[in-house]
N, C-alpha and C positions, 0 to 999 in steps of 0.2 A: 725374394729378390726383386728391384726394381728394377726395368729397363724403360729407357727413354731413346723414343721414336720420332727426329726430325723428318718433317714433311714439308714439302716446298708447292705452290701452286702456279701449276705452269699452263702456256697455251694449249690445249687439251691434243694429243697425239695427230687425233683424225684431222683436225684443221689446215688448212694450205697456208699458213703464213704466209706476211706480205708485211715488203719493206717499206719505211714511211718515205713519202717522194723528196725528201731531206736527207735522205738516209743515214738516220744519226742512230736510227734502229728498227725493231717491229714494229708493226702497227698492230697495239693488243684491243684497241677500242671496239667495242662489239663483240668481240672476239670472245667462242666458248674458253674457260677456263675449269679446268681440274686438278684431281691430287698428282704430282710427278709417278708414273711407271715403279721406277723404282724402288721407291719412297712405299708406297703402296705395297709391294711385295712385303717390305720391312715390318708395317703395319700388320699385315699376313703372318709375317713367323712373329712377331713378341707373341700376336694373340695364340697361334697356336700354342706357344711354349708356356704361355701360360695355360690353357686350354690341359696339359700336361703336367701342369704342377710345378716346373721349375720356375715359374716366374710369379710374385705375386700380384706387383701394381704395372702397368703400362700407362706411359706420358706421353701422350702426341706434342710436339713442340712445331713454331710455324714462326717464320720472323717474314716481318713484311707487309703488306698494307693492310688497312682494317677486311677487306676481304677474304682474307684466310682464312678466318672464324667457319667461313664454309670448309674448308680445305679439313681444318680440325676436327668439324662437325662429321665427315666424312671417314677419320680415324677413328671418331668414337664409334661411329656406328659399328665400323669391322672388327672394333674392339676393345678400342683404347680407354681404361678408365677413368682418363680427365686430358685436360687442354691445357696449355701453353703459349699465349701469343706473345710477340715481343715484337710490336707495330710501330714502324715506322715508314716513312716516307719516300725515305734516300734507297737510291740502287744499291743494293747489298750484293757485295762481293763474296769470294768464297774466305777469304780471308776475314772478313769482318763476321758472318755470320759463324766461322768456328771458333771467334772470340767469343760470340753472343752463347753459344751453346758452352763454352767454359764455362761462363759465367752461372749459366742454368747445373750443369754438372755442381761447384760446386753448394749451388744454392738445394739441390733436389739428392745428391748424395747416388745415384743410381749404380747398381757392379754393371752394366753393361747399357752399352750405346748400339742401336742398331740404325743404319743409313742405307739410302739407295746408294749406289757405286756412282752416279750422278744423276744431273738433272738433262732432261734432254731439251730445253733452251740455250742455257750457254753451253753443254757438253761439258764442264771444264773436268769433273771427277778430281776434286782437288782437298772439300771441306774435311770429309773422312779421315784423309791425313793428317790433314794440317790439325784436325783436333787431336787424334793422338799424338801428336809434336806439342801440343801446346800444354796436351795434360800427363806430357811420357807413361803414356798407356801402351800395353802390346794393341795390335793392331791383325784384323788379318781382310782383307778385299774378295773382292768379285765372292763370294760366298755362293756356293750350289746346297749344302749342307750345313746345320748350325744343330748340334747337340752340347748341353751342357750338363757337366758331368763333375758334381762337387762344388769346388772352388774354381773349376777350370771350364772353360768352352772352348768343344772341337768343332774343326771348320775345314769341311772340304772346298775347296776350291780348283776352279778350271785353269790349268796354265797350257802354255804352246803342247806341251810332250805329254799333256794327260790331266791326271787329278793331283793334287798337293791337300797333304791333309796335316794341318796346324793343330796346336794344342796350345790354347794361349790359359793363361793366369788369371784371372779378372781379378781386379775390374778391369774392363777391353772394350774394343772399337770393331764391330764388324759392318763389311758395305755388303750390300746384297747384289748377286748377281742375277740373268732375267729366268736362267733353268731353278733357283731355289724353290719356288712353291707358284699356285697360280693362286690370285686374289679370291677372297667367297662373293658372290652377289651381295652386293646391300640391298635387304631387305625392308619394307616398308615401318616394321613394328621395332626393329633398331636404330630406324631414322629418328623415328617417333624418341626413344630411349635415350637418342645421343644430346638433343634440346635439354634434357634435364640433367645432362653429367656437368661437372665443373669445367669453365672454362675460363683460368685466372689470365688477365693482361698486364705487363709489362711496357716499357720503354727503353731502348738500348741507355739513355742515362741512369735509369731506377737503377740497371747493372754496372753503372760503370764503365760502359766500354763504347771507344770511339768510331763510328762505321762511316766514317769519310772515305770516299771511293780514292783508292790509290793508283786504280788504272782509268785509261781515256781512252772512249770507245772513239776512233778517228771519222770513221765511215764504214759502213753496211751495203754490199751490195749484193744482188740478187747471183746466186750462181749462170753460168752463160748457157743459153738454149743449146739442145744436145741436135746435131743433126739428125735427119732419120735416115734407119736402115736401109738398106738395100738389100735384095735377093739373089744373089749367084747363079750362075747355070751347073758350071761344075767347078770344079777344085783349081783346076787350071785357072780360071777368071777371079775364083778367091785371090792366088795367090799374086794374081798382076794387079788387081786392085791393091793389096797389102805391102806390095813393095814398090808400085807407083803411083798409087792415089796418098794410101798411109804414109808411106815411106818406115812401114816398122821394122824389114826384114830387108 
């Protein structure tokens, strides 16, 4: 069985972002870049699962500037058996890059798609759906659990009142959530390993598909400085602060 593993390369978690004094958006210049959180979990379970035997090949897939090629290199190493670029220039949407991954689906044939639940730049948690809409595939999100069992993959998942456990059909769409597995170290002699796996490039035209930004970012601003706390004496002075300084109660 094939599964194909989309990876996005984002401003690395630890970093402080900072808005450009334009603020038409980030400022990524200098700035560490790594594999998205997520995404990386994803990369996690295909390997495992194949690691298992239910999976045979693993495809890192990455759309977006020619610096990916790290990002990929970074899925190989954790386990992916080949790479996927599809470079371009233009700000990819979530919409446009789950046409780009249609497109890869049906050029690669894969039973199952596994994705982070989102990217934590834009947050939006939107591609994973929209590709199963696009390719009416079952689908199942936020993923704690991924067992596949036959023709079918079972998927537990976290919801408000507990766990939800799905049993979809594949070929299917699972997003990963942050309890499913925790990432392995990349190790030096798989780095080594991942330089020599494939890693073919594309062009969103090679596939056919149009990734002109449909939305307009207007302006970016910095969230507002949090006042600092204060220390009470007792309960009494909480509560006169809270109902005349706050005004909550």
């Amino acid at each position: 069985m094939k599964v194909l593993v989309p990876v996005k390369r984002v401003v690395d978690y630890n970093v402080k972002v900072r808005v450009k004094s334009d603020h038409s958006g980030v400022d990524i210049s200098n700035v560490k870049m790594s594999m998205n959180p997520f995404d990386e979990i994803a990369v996690e379970e295909a390997t495992r699962l194949k690691e298992k035997g239910a999976v045979t090949e693993v495809i890192a897939v990455s759309c977006g500037v020619a610096q990916c090629q790290e990002t990929l290199r970074t899925a190989m190493a954790i386990g992916a058996d080949r790479g996927v670029l599809v470079q371009t220039d233009v700000a990819l949407q979530p919409l446009a890059v789950a046409k780009l991954l249609r497109a890869l689906v049906d050029k690669e044939q894969p039973q199952l798609v596994i994705l982070g639940k989102q990217a934590i730049d834009d947050d939006a948690n939107q591609t994973g759906q929209m590709l199963a809409a696009l390719l009416d595939w079952p689908q199942a999100t936020y993923a704690s659990k991924v067992e596949i069992e036959g023709d079918q993959v079972k998927v537990t998942r976290e919801v408000d009142g507990g766990l939800e456990i799905l049993s979809l059909k594949l070929p299917a769409i699972v997003t990963t959530d942050l309890r499913l597995n925790e990432p392995r170290y990349v190790t030096l002699p798989n780095i080594m390993k991942a330089k020599k796996k494939t890693l073919d490039t594309f062009t969103p035209e090679d596939l056919g598909v149009d990734v002109a930004p449909r939305l307009k970012t207007l302006k970016v601003n910095e969230p507002p400085a949090r006042s600092a706390g204060v220390v009470v004496p007792d309960v009494a002075a909480l509560v006169d602060k809270l109902k005349n300084e706050a005004k909550v109660i």
